[in-house]
C-alpha positions as YAML, in Angstrom:
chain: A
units: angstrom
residues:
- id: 1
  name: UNK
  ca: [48.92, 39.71, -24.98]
- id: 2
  name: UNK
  ca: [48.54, 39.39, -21.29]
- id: 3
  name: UNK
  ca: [49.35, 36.44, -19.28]
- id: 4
  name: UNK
  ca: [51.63, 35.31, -22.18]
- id: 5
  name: UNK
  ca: [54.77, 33.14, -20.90]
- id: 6
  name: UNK
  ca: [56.28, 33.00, -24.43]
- id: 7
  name: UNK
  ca: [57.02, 35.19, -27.59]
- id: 8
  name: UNK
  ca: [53.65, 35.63, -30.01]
- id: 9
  name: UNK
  ca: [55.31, 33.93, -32.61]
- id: 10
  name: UNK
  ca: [56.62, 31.19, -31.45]
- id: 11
  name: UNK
  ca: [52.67, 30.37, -30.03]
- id: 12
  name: UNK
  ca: [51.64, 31.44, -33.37]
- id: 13
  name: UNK
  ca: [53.92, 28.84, -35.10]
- id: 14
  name: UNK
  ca: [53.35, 25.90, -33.28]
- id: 15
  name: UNK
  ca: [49.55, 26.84, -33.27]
- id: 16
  name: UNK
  ca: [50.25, 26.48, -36.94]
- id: 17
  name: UNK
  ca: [52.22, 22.92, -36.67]
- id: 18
  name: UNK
  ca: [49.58, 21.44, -34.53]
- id: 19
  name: UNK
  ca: [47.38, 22.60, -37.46]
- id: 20
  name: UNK
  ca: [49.60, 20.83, -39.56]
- id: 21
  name: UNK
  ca: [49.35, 17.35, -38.18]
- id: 22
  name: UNK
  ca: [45.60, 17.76, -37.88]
- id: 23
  name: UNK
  ca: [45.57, 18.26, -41.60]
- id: 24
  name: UNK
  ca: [48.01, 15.20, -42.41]
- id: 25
  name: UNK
  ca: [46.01, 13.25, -39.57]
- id: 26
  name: UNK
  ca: [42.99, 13.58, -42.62]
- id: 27
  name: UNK
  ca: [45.19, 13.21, -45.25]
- id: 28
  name: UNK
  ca: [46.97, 10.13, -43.55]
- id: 29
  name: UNK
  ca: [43.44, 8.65, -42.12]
- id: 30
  name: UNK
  ca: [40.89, 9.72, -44.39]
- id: 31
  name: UNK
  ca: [41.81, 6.64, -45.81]
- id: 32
  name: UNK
  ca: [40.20, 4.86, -43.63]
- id: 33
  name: UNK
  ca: [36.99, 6.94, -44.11]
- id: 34
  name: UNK
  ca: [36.97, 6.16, -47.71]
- id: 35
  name: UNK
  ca: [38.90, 3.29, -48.73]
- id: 36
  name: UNK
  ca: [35.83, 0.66, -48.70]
- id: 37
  name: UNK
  ca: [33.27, 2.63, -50.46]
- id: 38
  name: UNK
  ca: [35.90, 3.40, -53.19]
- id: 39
  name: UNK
  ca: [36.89, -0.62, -53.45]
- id: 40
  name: UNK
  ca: [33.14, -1.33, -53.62]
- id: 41
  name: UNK
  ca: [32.53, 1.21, -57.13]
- id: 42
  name: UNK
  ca: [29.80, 2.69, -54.82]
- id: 43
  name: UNK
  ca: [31.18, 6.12, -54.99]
- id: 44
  name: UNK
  ca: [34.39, 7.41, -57.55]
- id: 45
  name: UNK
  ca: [37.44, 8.50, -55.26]
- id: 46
  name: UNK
  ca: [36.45, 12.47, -55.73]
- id: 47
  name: UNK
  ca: [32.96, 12.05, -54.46]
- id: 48
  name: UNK
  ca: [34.03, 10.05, -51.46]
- id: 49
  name: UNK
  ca: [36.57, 12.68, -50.06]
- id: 50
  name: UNK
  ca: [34.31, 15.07, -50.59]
- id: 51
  name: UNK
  ca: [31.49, 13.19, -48.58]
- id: 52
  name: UNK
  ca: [33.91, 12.41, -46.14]
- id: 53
  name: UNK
  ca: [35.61, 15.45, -45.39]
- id: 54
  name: UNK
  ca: [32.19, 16.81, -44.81]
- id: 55
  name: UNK
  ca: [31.30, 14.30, -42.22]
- id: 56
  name: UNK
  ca: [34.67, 15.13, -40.70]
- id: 57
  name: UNK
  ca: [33.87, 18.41, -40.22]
- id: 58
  name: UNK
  ca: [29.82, 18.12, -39.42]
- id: 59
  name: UNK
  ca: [31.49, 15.90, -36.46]
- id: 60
  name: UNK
  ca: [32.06, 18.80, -34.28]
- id: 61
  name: UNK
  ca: [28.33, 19.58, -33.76]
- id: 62
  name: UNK
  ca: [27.74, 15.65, -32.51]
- id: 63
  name: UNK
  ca: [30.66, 15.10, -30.09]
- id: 64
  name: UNK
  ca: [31.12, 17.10, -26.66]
- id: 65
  name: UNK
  ca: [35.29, 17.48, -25.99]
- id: 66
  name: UNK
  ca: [35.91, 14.57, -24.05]
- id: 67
  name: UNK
  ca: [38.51, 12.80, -25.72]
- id: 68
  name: UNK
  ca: [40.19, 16.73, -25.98]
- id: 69
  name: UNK
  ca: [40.04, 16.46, -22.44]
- id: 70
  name: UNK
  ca: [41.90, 13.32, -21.94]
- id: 71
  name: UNK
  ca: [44.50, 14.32, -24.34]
- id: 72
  name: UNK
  ca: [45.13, 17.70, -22.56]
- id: 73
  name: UNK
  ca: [45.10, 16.42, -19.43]
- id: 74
  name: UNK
  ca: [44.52, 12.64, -19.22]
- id: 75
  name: UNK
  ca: [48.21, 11.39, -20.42]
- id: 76
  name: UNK
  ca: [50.60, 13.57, -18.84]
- id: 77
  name: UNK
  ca: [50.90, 15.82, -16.45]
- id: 78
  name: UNK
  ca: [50.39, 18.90, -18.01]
- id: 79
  name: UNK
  ca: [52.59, 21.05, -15.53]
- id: 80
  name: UNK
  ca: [55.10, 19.39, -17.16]
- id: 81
  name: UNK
  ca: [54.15, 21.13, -20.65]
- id: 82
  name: UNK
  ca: [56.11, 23.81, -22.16]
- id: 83
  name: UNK
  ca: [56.03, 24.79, -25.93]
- id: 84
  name: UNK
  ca: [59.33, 22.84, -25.98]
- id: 85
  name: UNK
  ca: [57.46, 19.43, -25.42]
- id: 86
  name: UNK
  ca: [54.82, 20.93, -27.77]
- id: 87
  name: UNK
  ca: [56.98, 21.11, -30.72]
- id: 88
  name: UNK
  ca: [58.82, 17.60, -30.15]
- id: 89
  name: UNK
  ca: [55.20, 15.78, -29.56]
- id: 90
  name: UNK
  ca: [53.84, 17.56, -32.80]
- id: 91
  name: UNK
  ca: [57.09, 17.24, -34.84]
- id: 92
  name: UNK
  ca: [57.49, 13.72, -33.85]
- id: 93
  name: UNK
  ca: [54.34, 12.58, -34.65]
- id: 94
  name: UNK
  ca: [54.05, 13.96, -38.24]
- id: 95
  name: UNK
  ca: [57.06, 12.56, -39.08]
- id: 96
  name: UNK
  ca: [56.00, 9.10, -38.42]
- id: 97
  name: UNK
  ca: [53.03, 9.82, -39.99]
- id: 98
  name: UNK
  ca: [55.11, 10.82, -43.21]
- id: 99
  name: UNK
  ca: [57.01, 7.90, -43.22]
- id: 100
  name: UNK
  ca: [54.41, 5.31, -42.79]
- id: 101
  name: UNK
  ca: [51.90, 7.16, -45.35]
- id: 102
  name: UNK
  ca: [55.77, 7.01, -47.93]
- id: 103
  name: UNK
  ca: [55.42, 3.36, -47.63]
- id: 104
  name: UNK
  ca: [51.74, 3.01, -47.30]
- id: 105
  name: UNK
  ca: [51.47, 1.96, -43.74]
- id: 106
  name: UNK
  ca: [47.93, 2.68, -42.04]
- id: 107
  name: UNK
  ca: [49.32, 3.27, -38.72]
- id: 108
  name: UNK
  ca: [47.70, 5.29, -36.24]
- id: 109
  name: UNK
  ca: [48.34, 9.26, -36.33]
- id: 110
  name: UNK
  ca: [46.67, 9.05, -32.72]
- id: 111
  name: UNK
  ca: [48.82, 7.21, -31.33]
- id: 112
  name: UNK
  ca: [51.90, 8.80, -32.62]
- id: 113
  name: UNK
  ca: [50.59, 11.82, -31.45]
- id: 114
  name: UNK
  ca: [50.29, 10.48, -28.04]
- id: 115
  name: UNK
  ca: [53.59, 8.62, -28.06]
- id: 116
  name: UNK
  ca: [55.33, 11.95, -29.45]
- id: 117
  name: UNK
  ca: [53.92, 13.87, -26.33]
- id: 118
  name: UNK
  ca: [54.91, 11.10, -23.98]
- id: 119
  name: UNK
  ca: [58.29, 10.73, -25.74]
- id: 120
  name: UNK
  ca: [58.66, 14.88, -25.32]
- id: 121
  name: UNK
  ca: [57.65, 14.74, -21.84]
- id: 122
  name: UNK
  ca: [59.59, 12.00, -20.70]
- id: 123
  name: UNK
  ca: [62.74, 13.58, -21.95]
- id: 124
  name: UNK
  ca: [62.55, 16.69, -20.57]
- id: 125
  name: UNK
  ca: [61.53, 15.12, -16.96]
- id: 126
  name: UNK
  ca: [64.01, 12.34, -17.27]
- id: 127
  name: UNK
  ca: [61.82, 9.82, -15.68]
- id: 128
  name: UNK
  ca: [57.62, 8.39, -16.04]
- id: 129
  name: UNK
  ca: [56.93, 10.82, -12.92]
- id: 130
  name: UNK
  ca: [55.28, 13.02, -15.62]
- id: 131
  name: UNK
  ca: [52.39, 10.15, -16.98]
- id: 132
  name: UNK
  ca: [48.84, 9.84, -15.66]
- id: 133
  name: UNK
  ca: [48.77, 6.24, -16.22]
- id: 134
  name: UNK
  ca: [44.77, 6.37, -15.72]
- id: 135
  name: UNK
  ca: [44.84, 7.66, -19.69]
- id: 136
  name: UNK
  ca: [47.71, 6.77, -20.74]
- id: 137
  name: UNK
  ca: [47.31, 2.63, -19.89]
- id: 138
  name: UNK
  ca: [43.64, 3.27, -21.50]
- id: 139
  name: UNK
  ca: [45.32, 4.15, -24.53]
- id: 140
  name: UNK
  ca: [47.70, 1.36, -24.82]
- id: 141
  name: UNK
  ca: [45.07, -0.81, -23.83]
- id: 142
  name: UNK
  ca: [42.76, -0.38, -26.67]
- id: 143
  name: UNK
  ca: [45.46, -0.85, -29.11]
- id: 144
  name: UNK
  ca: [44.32, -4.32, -28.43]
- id: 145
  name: UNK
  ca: [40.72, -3.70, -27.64]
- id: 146
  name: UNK
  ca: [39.74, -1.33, -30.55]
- id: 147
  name: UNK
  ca: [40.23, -3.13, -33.41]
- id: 148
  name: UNK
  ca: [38.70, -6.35, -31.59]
- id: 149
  name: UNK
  ca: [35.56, -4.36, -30.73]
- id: 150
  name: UNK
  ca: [35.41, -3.45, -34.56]
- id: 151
  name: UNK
  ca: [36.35, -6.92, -36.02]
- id: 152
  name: UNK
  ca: [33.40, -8.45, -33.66]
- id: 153
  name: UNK
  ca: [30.84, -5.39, -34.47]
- id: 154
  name: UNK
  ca: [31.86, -5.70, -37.85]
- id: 155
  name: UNK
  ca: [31.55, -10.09, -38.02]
- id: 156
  name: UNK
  ca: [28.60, -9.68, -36.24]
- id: 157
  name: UNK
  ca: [26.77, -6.85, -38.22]
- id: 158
  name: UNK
  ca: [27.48, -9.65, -41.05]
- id: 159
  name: UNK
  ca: [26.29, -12.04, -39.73]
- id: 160
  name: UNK
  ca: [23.09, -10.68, -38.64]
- id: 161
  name: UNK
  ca: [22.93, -8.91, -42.40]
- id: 162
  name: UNK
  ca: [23.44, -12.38, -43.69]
- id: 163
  name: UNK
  ca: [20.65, -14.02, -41.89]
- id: 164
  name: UNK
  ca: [17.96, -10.77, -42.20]
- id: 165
  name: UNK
  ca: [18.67, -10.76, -46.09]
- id: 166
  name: UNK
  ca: [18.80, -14.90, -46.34]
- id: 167
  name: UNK
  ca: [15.54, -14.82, -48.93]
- id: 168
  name: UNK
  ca: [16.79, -11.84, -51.31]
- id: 169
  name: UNK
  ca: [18.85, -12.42, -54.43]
- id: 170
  name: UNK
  ca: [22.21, -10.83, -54.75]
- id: 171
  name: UNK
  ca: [21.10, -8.28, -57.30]
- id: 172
  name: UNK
  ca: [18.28, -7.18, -54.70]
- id: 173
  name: UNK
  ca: [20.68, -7.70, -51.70]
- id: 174
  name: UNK
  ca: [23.54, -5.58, -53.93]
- id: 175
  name: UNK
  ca: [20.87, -2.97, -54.73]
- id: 176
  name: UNK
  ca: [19.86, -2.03, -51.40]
- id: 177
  name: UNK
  ca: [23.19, -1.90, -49.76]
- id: 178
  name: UNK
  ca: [24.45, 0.33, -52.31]
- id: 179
  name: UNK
  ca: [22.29, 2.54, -50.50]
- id: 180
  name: UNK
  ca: [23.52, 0.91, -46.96]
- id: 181
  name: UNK
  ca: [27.17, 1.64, -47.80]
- id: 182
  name: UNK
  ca: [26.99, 5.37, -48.12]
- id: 183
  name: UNK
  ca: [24.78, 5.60, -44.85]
- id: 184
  name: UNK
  ca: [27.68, 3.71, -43.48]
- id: 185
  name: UNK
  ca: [30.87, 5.41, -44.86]
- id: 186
  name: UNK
  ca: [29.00, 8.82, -43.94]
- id: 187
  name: UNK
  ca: [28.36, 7.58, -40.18]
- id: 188
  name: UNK
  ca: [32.23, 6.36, -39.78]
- id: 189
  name: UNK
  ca: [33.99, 9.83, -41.14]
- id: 190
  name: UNK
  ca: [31.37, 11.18, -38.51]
- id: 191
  name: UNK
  ca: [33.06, 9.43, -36.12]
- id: 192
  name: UNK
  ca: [36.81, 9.46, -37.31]
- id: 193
  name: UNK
  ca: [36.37, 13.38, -37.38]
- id: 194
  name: UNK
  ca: [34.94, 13.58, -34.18]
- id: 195
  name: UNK
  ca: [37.10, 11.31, -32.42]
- id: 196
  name: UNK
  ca: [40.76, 12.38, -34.26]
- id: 197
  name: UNK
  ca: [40.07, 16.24, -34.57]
- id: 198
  name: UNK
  ca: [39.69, 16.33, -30.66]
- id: 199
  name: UNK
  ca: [43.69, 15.23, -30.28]
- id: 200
  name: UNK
  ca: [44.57, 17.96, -31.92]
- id: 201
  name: UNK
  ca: [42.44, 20.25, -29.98]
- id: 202
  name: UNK
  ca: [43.56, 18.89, -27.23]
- id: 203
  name: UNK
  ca: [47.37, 19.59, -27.78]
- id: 204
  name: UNK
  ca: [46.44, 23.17, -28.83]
- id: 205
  name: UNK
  ca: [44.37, 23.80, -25.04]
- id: 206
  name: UNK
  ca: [47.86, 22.33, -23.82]
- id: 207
  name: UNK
  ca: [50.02, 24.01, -25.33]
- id: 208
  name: UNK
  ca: [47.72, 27.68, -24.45]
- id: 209
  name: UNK
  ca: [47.60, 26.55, -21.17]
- id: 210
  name: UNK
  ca: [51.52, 26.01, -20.89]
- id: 211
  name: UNK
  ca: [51.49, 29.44, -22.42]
- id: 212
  name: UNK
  ca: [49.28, 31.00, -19.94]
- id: 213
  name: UNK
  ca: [46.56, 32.20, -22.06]
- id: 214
  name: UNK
  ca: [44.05, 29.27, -21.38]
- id: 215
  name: UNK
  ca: [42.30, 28.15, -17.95]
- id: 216
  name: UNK
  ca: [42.36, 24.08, -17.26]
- id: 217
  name: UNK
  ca: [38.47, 24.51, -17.98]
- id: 218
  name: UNK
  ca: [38.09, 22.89, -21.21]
- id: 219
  name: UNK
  ca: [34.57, 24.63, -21.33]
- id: 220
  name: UNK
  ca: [36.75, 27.74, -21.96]
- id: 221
  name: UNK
  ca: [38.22, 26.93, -24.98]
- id: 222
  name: UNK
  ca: [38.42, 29.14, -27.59]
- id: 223
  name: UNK
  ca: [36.37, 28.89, -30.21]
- id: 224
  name: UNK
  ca: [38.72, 29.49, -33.19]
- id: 225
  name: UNK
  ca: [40.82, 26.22, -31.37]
- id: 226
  name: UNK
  ca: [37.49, 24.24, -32.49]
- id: 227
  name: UNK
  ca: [36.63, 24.73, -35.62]
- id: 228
  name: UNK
  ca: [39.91, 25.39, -37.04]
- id: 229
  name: UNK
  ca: [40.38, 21.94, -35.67]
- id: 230
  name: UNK
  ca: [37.89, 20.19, -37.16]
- id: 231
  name: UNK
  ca: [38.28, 22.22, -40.59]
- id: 232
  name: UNK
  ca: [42.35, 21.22, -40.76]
- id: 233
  name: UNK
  ca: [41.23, 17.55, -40.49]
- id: 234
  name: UNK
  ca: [38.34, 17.84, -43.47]
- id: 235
  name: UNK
  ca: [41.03, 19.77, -45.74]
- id: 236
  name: UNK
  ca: [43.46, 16.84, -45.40]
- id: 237
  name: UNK
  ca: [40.66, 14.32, -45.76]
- id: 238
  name: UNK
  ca: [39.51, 15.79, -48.94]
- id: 239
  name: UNK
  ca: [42.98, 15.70, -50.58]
- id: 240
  name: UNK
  ca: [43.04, 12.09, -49.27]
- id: 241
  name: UNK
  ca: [45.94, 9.47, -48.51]
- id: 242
  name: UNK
  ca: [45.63, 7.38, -51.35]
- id: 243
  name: UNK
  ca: [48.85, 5.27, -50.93]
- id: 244
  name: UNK
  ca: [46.63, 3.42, -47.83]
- id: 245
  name: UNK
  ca: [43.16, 3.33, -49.77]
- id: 246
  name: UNK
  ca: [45.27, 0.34, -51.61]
- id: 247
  name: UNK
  ca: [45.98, -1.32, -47.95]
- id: 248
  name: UNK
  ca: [42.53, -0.92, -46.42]
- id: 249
  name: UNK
  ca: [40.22, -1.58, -49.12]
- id: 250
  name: UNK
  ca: [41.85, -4.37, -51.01]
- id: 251
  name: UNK
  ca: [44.59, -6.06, -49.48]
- id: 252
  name: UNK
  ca: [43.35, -6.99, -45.90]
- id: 253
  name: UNK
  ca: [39.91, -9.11, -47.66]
- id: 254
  name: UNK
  ca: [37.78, -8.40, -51.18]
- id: 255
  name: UNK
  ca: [34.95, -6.12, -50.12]
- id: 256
  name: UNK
  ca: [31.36, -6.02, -51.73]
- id: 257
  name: UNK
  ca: [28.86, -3.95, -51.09]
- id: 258
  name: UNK
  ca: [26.98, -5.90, -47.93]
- id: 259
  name: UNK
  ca: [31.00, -6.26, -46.12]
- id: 260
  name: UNK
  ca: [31.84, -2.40, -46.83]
- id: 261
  name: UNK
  ca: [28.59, -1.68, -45.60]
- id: 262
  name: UNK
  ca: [29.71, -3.74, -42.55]
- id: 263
  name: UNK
  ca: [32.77, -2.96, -42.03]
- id: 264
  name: UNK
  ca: [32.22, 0.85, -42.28]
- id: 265
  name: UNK
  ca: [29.30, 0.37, -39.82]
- id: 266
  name: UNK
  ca: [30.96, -1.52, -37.36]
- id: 267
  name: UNK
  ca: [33.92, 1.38, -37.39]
- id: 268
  name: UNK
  ca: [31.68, 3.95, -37.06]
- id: 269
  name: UNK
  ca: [29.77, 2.20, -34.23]
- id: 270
  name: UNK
  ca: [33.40, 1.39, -32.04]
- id: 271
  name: UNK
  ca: [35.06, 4.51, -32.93]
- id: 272
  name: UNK
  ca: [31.51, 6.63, -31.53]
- id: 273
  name: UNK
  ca: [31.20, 4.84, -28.66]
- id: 274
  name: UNK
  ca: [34.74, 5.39, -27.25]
- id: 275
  name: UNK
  ca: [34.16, 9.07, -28.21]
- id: 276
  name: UNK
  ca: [31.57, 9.41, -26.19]
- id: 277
  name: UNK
  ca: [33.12, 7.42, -23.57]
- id: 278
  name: UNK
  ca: [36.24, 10.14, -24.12]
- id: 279
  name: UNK
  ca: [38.66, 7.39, -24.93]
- id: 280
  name: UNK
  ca: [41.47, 8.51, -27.63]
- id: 281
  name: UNK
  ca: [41.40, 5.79, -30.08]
- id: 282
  name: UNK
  ca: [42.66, 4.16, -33.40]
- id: 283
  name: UNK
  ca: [40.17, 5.09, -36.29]
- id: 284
  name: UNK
  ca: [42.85, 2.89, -38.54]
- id: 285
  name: UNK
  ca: [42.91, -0.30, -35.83]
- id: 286
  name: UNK
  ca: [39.39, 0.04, -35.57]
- id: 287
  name: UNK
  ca: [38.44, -0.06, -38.99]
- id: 288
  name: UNK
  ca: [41.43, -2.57, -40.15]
- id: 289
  name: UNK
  ca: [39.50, -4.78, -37.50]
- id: 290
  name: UNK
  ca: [35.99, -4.09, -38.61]
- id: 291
  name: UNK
  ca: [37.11, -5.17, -42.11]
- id: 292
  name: UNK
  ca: [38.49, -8.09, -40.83]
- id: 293
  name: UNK
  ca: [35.91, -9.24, -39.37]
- id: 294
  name: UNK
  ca: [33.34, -8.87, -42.05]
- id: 295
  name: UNK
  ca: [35.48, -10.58, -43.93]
- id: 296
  name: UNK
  ca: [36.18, -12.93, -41.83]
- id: 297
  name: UNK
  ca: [32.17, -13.44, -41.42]
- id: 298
  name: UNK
  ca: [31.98, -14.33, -44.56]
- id: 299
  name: UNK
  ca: [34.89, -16.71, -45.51]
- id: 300
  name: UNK
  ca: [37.71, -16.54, -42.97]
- id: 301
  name: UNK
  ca: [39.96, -17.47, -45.94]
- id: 302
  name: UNK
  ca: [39.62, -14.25, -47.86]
- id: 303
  name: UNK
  ca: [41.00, -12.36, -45.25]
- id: 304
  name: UNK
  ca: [44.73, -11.81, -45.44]
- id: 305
  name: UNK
  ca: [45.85, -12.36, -42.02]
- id: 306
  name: UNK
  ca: [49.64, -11.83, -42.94]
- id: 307
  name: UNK
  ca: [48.80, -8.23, -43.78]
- id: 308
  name: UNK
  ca: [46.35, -7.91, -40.57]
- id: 309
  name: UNK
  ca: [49.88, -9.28, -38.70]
- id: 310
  name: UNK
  ca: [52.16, -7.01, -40.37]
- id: 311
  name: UNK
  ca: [49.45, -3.93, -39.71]
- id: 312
  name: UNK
  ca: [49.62, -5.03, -35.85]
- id: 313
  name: UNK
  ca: [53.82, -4.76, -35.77]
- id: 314
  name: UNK
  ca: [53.43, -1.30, -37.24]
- id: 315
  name: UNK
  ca: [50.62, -0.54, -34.62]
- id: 316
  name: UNK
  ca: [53.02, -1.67, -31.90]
- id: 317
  name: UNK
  ca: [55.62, 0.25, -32.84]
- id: 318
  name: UNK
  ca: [53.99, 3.45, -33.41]
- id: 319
  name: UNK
  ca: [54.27, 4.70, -29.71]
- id: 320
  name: UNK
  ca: [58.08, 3.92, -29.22]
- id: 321
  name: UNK
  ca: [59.12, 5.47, -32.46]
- id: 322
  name: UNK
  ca: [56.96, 8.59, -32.73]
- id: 323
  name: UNK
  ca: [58.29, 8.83, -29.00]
- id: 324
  name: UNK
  ca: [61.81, 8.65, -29.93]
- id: 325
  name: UNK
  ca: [61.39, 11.02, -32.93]
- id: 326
  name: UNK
  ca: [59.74, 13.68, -30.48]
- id: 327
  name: UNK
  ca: [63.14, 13.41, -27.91]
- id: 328
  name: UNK
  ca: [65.06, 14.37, -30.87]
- id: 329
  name: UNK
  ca: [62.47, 17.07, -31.83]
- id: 330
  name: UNK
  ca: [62.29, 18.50, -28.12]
- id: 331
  name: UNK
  ca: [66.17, 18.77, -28.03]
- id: 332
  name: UNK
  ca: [66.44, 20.61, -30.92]
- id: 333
  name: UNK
  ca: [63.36, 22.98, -30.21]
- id: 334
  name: UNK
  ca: [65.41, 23.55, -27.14]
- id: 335
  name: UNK
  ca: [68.60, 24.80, -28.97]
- id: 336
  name: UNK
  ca: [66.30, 26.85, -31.48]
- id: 337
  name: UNK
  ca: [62.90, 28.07, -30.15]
...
């Protein structure tokens, strides 16, 4: 292959580990696609993976590459990059993502993703000279902002749903956002698979460019990068992370129909407009929020605001220790790639 700067198969293996984490990123966030239309009885557990997962994938006609873009080169340096810091970033951030999903934690797979390539980066500069702190503050920024935007869209859509349906009876209200909640669900895995599949794409347009087989035009991209992308992420949100379906659709507030409907809505709403904005976000802080806040909307005391707190310490501490993990991961990539 011409222009290649390393052996075909160790590109062709961590082609295949980036591939990897875009399938557990499903399989660890589809979750959060799913988990309030399954605790509303709107649709059984095997129909909503199945709806979601296609929305994942259907994403990739809807969303131009920008949030690729500001992974690949919007966080660090990417003259840094080798296929070194490419398997620490990758291998550090699916192993958080494998512990948290052991013990049920809806942490962010973005942001481990983006501390392991920090954490990989960092450790083979030894010092920050490597981080665009343009992207890179963005993304720490909205660990705050994103799941405020969704708890406000979210209390808000409630509200407005509250006041726009104030003559109906439940049964009628219940009825029609039956209806509302799958419209809902469907528009937020639009927007989880358009915003998350674009990471890994990302990573992959590093890691060919570090290899010397892909121009800094992300207009260039490969197709097979794309779709493979976007297909890994549908796989693993059709087999579903059901240890965090518990988390997000029961123990944060009780959902009913007209708050799912919310809550998904008011995800799917934050999560598209930072996609389009090409901001790398939380789907899980965005939609933890969003539920939040439609519960909150409708009786701030159903929400459980000791799990929201203990959701926010895990959220925290997702870039440190997925950035830790990765140093150990780049070393020993070093001493066998």
């Amino acid at each position: 292959m011409e222009g290649l700067t390393i052996s075909l198969w160790v590109l062709v293996v961590l082609v295949v580990v980036a591939l990897a984490f875009d399938f557990m990123n499903g399989f660890h966030d589809g979750a959060n696609s799913i988990s309030t239309i399954v605790a509303t009885g709107v649709l059984t557990p095997k129909q909503a993976v199945l709806f979601a997962a296609f929305f994942n994938f259907a994403a990739l006609w809807v969303f131009h590459l920008k949030v690729a873009a500001t992974i690949g080169k919007g966080t660090v340096d990417p003259s840094f990059v080798d296929h070194y810091v490419i398997f620490g970033a990758l291998c550090g951030a699916l192993a958080w993502n494998i512990i948290t999903w052991l013990y049920g934690i809806p942490s962010s797979s973005s942001h481990a993703l983006v501390g392991g390539l920090v954490g990989a980066t960092l450790t083979k500069a030894g010092g920050l000279a490597p981080i665009v702190w343009d992207g890179f503050g963005k993304i720490v920024l909205f660990i705050v902002i994103s799941p405020l935007v969704g708890f406000l869209i979210g209390g808000l859509l409630m509200v407005l749903v509250a006041w726009a349906f104030r003559n109906k009876t439940p049964s009628q209200v219940n009825h029609w956002f039956r209806y509302g909640q799958i419209f809902a669900s469907g528009a937020y895995s639009l927007a989880h698979g358009g915003n998350d599949a674009q990471k890994t794409i990302g990573i992959i347009w590093l890691l060919l460019i570090s290899a010397g087989v892909a121009t800094t035009d992300i207009e260039t991209l490969p197709d097979w990068v794309v779709y493979s992308c976007y297909f890994a992420i549908a796989w693993g949100t059709y087999l579903g992370g059901w240890r965090i379906v518990k988390t997000m659709g029961t123990r944060i507030t009780r959902l009913n129909t007209v708050s799912g409907s919310c809550a998904s809505m008011g995800g799917a709403l934050s999560l598209a407009l930072a996609t389009f904005a090409g901001i790398p976000v939380s789907t899980t802080h965005t939609i933890a929020g969003s539920i939040a806040g439609s519960g909150a909307a409708h009786n701030v005391k159903r929400v459980r605001w000791d799990i929201s707190i203990n959701l926010a310490v895990a959220w925290v501490l997702t870039i440190p220790a997925s950035a830790a993990i990765a140093s150990l991961f780049w070393w020993l990539g070093t001493q066998f790639l």
